[in-house]
Legacy VTK file of the C-alpha trace (Angstrom):
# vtk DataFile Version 3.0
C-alpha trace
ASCII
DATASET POLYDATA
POINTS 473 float
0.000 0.000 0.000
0.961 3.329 -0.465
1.748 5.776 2.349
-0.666 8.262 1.001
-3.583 5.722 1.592
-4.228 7.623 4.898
-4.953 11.250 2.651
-6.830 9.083 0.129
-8.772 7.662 2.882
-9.497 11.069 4.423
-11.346 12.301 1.513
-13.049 8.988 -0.271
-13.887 6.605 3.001
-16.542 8.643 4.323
-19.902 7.282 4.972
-22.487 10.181 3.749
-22.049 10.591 7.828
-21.821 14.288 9.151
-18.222 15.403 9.986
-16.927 13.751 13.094
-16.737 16.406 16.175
-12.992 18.218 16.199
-9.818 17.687 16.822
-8.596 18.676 20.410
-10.173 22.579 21.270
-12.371 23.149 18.901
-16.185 23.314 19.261
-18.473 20.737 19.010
-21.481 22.035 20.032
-20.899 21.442 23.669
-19.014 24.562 24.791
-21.186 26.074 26.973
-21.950 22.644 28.455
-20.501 20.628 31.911
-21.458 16.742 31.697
-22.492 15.122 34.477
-19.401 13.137 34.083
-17.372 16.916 34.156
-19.403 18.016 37.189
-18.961 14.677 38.885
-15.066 15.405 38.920
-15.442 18.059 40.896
-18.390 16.668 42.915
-18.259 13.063 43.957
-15.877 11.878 46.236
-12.449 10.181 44.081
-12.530 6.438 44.326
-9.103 6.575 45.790
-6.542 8.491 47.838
-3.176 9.702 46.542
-1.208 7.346 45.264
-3.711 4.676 45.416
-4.510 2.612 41.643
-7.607 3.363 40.485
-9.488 -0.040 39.579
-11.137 0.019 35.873
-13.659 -2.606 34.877
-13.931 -3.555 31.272
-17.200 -5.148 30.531
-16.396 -7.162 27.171
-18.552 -9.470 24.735
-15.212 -10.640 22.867
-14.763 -14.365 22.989
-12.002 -16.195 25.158
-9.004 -15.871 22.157
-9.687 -11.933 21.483
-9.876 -11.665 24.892
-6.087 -13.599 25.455
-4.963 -10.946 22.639
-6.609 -8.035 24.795
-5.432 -8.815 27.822
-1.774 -8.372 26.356
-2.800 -4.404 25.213
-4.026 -4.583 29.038
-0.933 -5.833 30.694
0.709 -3.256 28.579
-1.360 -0.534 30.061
-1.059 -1.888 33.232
2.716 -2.077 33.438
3.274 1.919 31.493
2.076 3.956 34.635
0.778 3.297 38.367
-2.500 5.200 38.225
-4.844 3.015 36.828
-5.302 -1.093 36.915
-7.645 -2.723 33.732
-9.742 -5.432 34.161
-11.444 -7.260 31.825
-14.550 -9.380 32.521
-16.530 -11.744 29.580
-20.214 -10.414 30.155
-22.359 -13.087 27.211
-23.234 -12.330 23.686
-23.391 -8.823 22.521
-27.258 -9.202 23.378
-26.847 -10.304 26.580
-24.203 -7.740 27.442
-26.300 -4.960 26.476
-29.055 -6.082 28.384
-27.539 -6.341 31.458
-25.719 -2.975 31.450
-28.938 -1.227 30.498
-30.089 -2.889 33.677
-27.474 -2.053 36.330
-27.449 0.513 38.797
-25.403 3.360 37.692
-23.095 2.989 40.700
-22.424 -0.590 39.526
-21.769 -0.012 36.170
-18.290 -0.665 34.921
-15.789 2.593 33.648
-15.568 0.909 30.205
-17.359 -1.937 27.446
-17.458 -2.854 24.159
-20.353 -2.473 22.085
-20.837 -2.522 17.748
-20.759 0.237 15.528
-24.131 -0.034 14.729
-25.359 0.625 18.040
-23.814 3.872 18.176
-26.721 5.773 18.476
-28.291 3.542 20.949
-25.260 4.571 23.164
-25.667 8.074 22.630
-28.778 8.810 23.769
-28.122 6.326 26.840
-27.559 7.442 30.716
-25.123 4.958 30.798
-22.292 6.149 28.521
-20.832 8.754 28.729
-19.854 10.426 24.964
-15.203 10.112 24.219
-16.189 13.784 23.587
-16.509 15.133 26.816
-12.926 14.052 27.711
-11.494 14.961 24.178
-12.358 18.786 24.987
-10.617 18.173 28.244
-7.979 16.350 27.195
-4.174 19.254 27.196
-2.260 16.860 25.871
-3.979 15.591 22.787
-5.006 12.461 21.268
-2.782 12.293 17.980
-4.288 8.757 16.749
-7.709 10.418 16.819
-7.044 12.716 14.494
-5.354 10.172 12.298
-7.976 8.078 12.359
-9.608 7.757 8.932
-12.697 9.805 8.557
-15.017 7.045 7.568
-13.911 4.918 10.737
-14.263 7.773 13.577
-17.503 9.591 12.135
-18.806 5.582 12.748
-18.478 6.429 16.139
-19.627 9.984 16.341
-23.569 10.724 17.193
-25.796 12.367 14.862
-24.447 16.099 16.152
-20.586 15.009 15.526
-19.504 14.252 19.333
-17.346 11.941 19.716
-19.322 8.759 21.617
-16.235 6.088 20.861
-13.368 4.594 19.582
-12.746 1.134 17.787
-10.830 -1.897 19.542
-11.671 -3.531 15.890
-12.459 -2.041 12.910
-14.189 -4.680 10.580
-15.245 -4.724 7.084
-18.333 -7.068 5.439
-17.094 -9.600 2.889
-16.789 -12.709 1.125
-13.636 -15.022 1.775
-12.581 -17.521 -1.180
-10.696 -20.575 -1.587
-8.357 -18.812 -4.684
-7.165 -22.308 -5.970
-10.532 -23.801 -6.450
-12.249 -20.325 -8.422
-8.857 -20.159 -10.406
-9.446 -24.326 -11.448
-13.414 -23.496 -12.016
-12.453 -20.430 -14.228
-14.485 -17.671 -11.721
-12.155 -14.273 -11.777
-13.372 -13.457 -7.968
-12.967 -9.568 -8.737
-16.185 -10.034 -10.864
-18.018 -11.200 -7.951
-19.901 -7.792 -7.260
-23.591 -8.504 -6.442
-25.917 -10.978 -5.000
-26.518 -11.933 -8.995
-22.602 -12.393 -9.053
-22.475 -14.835 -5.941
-25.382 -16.777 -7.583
-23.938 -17.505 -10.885
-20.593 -18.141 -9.309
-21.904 -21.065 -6.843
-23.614 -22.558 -10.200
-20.369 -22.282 -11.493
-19.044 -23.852 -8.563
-21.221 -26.820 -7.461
-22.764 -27.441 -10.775
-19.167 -27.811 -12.261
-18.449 -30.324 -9.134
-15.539 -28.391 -7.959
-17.541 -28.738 -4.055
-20.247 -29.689 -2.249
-21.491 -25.986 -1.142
-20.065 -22.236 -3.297
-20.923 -20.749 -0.088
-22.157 -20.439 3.763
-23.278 -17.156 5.324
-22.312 -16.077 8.741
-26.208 -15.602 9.953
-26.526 -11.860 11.219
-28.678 -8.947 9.530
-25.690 -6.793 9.131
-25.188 -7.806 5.824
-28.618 -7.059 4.303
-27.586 -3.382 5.464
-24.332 -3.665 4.268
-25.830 -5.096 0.958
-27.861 -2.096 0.691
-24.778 0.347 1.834
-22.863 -1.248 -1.266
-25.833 -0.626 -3.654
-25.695 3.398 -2.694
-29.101 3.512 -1.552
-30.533 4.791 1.761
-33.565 2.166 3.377
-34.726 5.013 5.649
-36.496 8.482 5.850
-34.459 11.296 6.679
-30.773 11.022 5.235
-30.673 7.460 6.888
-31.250 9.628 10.383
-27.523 11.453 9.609
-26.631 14.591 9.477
-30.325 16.559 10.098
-33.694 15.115 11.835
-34.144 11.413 13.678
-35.348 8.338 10.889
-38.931 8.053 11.415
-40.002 5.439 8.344
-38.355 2.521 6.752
-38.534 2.624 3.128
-38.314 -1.080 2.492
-41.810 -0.485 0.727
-42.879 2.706 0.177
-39.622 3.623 -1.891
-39.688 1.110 -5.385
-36.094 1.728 -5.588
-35.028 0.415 -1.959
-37.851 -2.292 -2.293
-36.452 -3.668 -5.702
-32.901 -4.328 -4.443
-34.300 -6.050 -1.159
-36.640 -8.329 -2.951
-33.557 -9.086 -5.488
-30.918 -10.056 -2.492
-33.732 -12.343 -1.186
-34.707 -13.955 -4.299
-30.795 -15.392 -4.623
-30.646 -16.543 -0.818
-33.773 -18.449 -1.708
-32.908 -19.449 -5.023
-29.158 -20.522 -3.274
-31.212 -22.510 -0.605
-33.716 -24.161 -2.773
-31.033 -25.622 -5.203
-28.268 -26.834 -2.483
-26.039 -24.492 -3.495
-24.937 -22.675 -0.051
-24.767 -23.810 3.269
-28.020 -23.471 4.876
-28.412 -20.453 6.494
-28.212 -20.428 10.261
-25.125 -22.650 10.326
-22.472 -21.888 12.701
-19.652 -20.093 10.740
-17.084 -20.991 13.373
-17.302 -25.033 13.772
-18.783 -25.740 10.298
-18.636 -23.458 7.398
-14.911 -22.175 8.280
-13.971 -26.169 8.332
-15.757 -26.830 5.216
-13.709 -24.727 3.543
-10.719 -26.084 4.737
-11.672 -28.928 3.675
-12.856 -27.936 0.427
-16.305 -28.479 0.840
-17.030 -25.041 1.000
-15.371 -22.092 -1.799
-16.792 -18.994 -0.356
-17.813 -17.374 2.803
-19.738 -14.054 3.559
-18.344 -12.756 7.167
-16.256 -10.008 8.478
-12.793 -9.135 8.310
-12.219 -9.963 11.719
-12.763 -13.404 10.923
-9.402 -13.494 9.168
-7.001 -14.867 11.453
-10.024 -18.490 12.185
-9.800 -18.589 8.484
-6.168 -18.734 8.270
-5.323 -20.782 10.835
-8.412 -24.113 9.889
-6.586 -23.641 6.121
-3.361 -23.728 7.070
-1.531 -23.215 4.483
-3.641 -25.543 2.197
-4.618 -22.916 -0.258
-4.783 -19.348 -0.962
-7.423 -17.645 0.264
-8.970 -14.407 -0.460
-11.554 -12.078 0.205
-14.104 -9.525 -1.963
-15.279 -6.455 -0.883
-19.433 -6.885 0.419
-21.645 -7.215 -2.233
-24.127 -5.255 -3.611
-28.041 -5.812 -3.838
-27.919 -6.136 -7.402
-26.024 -5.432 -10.648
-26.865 -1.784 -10.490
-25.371 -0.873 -7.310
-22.380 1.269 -6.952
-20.588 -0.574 -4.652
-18.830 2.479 -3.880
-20.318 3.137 -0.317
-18.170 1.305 2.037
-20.459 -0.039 5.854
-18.738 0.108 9.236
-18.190 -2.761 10.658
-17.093 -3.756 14.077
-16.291 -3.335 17.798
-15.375 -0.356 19.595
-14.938 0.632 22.959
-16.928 3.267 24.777
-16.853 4.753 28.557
-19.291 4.066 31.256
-20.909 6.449 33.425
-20.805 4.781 36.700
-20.482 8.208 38.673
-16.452 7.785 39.089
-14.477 10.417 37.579
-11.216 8.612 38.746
-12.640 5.256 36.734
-14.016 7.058 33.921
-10.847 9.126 33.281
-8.727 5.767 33.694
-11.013 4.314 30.978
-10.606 7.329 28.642
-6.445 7.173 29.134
-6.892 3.267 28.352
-9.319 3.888 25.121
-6.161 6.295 23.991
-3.387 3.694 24.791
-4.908 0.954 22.567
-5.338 3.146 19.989
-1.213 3.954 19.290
0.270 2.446 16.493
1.972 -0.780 17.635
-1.262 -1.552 20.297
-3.906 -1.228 17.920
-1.357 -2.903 15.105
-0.586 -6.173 17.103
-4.291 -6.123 17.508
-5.499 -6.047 14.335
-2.990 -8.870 13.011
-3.874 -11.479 15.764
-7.457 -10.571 14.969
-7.688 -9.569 11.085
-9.238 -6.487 12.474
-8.505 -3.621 9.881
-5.753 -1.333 11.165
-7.817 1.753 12.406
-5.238 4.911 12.305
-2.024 5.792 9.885
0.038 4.999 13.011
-1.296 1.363 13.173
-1.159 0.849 9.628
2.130 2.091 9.353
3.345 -0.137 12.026
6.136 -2.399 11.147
3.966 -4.964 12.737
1.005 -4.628 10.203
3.083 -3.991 7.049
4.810 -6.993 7.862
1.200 -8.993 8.060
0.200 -7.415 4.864
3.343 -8.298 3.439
3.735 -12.078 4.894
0.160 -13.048 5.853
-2.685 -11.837 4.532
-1.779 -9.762 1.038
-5.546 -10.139 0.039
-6.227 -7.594 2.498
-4.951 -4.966 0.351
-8.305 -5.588 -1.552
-9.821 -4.486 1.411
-8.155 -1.105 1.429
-8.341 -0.461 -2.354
-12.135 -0.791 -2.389
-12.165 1.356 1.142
-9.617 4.043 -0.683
-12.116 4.263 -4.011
-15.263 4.856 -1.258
-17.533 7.461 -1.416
-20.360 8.967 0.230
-23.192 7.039 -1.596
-24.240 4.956 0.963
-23.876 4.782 4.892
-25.069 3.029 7.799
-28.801 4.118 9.109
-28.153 6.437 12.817
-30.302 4.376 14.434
-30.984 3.912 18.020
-33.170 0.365 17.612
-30.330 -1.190 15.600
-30.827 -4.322 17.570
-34.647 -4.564 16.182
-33.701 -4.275 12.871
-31.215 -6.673 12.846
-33.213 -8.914 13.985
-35.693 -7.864 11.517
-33.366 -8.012 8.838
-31.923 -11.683 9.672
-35.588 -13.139 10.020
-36.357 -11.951 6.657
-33.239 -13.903 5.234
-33.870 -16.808 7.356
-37.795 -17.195 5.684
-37.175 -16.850 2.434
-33.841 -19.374 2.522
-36.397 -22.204 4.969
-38.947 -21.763 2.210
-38.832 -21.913 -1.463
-42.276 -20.958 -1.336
-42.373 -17.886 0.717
-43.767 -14.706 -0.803
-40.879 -12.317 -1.088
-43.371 -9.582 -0.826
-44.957 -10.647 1.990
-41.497 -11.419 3.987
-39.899 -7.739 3.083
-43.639 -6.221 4.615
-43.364 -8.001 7.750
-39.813 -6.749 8.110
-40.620 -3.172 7.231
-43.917 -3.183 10.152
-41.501 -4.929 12.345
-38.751 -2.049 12.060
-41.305 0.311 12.175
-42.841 -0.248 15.340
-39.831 -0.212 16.772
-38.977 2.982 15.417
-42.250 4.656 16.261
-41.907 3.103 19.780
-38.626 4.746 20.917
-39.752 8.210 18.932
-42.591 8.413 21.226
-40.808 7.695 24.504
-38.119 10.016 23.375
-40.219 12.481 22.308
LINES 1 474
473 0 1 2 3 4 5 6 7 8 9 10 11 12 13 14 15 16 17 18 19 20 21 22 23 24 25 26 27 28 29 30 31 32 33 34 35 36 37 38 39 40 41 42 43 44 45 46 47 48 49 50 51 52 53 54 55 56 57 58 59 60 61 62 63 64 65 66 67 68 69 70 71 72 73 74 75 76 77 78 79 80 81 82 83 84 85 86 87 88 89 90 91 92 93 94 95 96 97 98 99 100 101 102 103 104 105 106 107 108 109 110 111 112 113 114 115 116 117 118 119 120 121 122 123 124 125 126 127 128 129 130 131 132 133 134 135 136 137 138 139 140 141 142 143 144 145 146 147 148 149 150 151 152 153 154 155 156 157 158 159 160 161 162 163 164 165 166 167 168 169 170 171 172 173 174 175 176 177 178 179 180 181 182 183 184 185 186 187 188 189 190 191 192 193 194 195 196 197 198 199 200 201 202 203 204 205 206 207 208 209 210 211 212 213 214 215 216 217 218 219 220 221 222 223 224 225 226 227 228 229 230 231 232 233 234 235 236 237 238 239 240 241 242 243 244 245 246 247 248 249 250 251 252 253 254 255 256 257 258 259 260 261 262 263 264 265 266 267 268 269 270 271 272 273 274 275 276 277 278 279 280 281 282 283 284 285 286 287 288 289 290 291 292 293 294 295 296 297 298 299 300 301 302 303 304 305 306 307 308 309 310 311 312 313 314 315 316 317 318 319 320 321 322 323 324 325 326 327 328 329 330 331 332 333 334 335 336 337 338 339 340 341 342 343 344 345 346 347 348 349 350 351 352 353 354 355 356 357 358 359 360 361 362 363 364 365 366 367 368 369 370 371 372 373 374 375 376 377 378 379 380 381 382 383 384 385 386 387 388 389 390 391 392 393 394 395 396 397 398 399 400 401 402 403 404 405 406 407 408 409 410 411 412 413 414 415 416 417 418 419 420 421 422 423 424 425 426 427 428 429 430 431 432 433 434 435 436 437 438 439 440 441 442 443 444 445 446 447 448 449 450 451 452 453 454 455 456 457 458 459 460 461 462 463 464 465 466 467 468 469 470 471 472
């Protein structure tokens, strides 16, 4: 890659998101304000005298490996200064862990926890985070990996006003991962694999030919019908996708023919894919089969994230090359030129203890310099979220020696535009859900009315939208 990828970036990764608060000093719209967080500095009584550590809780949804590979950025933390001691504690699934810290007592809620992109503005508007922002303004001695962070990864993390809420532990990227050998043998040039139409002709190609049993499996999550629709360059909600200007209040899976067109389309190939045996079926576990099918062979492609690199790597072992396209798009006509945030990030926790809450911000900083956030991102396949961490001799030598298909990746990510983002949307978690049901009827049931499925997903998503817009009203 070249060096300039990080200008490049600046200008063409953006995600048709508003500008991303400031750098350190300058307004963002909260000048005039104290957070409770601010006034609870000054107010509530420190957690602990001078010269005492300051104990800070990570609540964490990563499995046990990530969490190995974490606890080394940890130990690091630990060991550079006395003034604050990380923990980190496995809390469930994502679900589970948002669940319980939207039910715990402020007082008992930890100083830091992960959470997705796409619940971003979930976080936002919740009593239980408290926004990066409010310690960015604070923050004399500057936070230089912020502001080399590439625009389309930190607006991901901003709220719909530009505030900072947080920062990403992984930055991940939709895809499809290929066994190179077998398309090269079956004649598929993988670079032509653009849309849903693509993908089906290719596993034709694929299973038809008797090259394997299955041209792909799906890791089962609604992200990627968003994603799908992000690569297309369309918006599926009211309002800018909710960026920039006034809150979503309709989904436009029906009422707009353009956004309902490109649904129907994607779910006409997983059911056609389904109904002639020519994809794993859907709901199987990505980690302990589909990942092993490939290895085997059985298997050519799989749709996942970018973070699923390093399992991929390690079940093929060397047996063949493997690669990975950029996501999709809904159909043939999409631009594929909008590029969906994917992945983890790490946010602060408004338990009512400055001492905690500043140690969480200084740790949220620390695993964000170049060689933290680098060895990160190679044990993980996590994108490299900064110049610093791409730069790294540690990630240049993973591009180089590991992974070299990940320069895809960054090619697509450098040619981005603005033509598609990811909806602000504090009921992410609804339309998810939403989103995977509707993939998970049509690919059960070669019968099931397309029409039908998309209209129950649109009612579902928009109760739930019209729900939290009257009790936030």
């Amino acid at each position: 890659m070249k060096k300039k990828l990080a200008l490049t970036l600046i200008l063409s990764m953006a995600l048709g998101l508003t500008a991303c608060g400031s750098a350190q000093g300058e307004s963002t719209g909260q000048d005039n304000q104290v957070s409770s967080a601010a006034q609870s500095a000054g107010q509530e009584e420190a957690s602990g005298q001078a010269g005492e550590t300051t104990e800070v809780v990570w609540w964490t949804y990563f499995g046990d490996q990530n969490i190995e590979f974490l606890q080394n950025v940890i130990d690091d933390f630990n060991e550079s200064q006395d003034e604050y001691h990380v923990t980190i504690e496995y809390q469930g699934s994502q679900a589970e862990m948002n669940a319980k810290i939207q039910s715990t007592a402020k007082e008992d809620l930890p100083a830091l926890f992960s959470g997705a992109v796409e619940n971003v503005a979930m976080y936002a508007g919740a009593d239980y985070c408290e926004p990066l922002q409010t310690y960015i303004d604070q923050d004399e001695e500057g936070w230089p990996e912020l502001d080399s962070t590439w625009d389309a990864i930190r607006i991901a993390y901003c709220d719909n006003e530009g505030n900072q809420v947080g920062y990403p532990i992984g930055y991940s990227y939709p895809g499809i991962y290929y066994n190179a050998d077998m398309l090269e043998e079956a004649g598929i040039d993988p670079s032509q694999i653009q849309s849903f139409d693509d993908l089906y002709s290719a596993c034709q190609e694929l299973v038809n030919g008797g090259y394997t049993t299955y041209g792909i499996g799906f890791h089962p999550d609604g992200f990627y019908f968003n994603a799908a629709l992000g690569r297309e360059g369309i918006q599926a909600y009211n309002n800018n996708n909710g960026i920039g200007g006034e809150a979503i209040t309709e989904c436009l899976y029906n009422s707009d023919q353009t956004v309902h067109d490109a649904i129907f389309n994607m779910l006409d190939v997983y059911q056609k894919l389904h109904a002639e045996n020519l994809c794993v079926p859907y709901g199987t576990d990505y980690q302990a089969e589909i990942i092993p099918q490939i290895a085997s062979g059985d298997c050519a492609m799989m749709m996942g994230v970018v973070s699923m690199t390093t399992k991929v790597l390690d079940s093929v072992d060397g047996a063949f090359e493997v690669g990975i396209i950029p996501m999709i798009s809904a159909t043939e006509n999409g631009k594929r030129t909008g590029e969906p945030a994917g992945g983890t990030g790490t946010y602060i926790g408004n338990n009512g203890n400055a001492d905690q809450m500043q140690g969480a911000y200084e740790f949220i900083k620390f695993a964000s310099t170049g060689d933290q956030a680098a060895y990160f991102a190679v044990e993980t396949g996590y994108l490299a979220p900064n110049q610093e961490s791409f730069d790294s001799q540690v990630y240049q030598d993973y591009v180089a020696n590991t992974f070299p298909a990940v320069t895809g990746i960054y090619e697509s990510l450098e040619a981005s535009d603005d033509s598609a983002n990811n909806p602000y949307i504090p009921i992410s978690n609804e339309m998810k859900e939403a989103n995977k049901l509707a993939i998970e009827t049509v690919a059960a049931d070669p019968s099931a009315d397309i029409d039908a499925v998309i209209t129950t997903a649109q009612e579902t998503i928009q109760e739930a939208i019209d729900l939290y817009n009257a009790s936030n009203e």
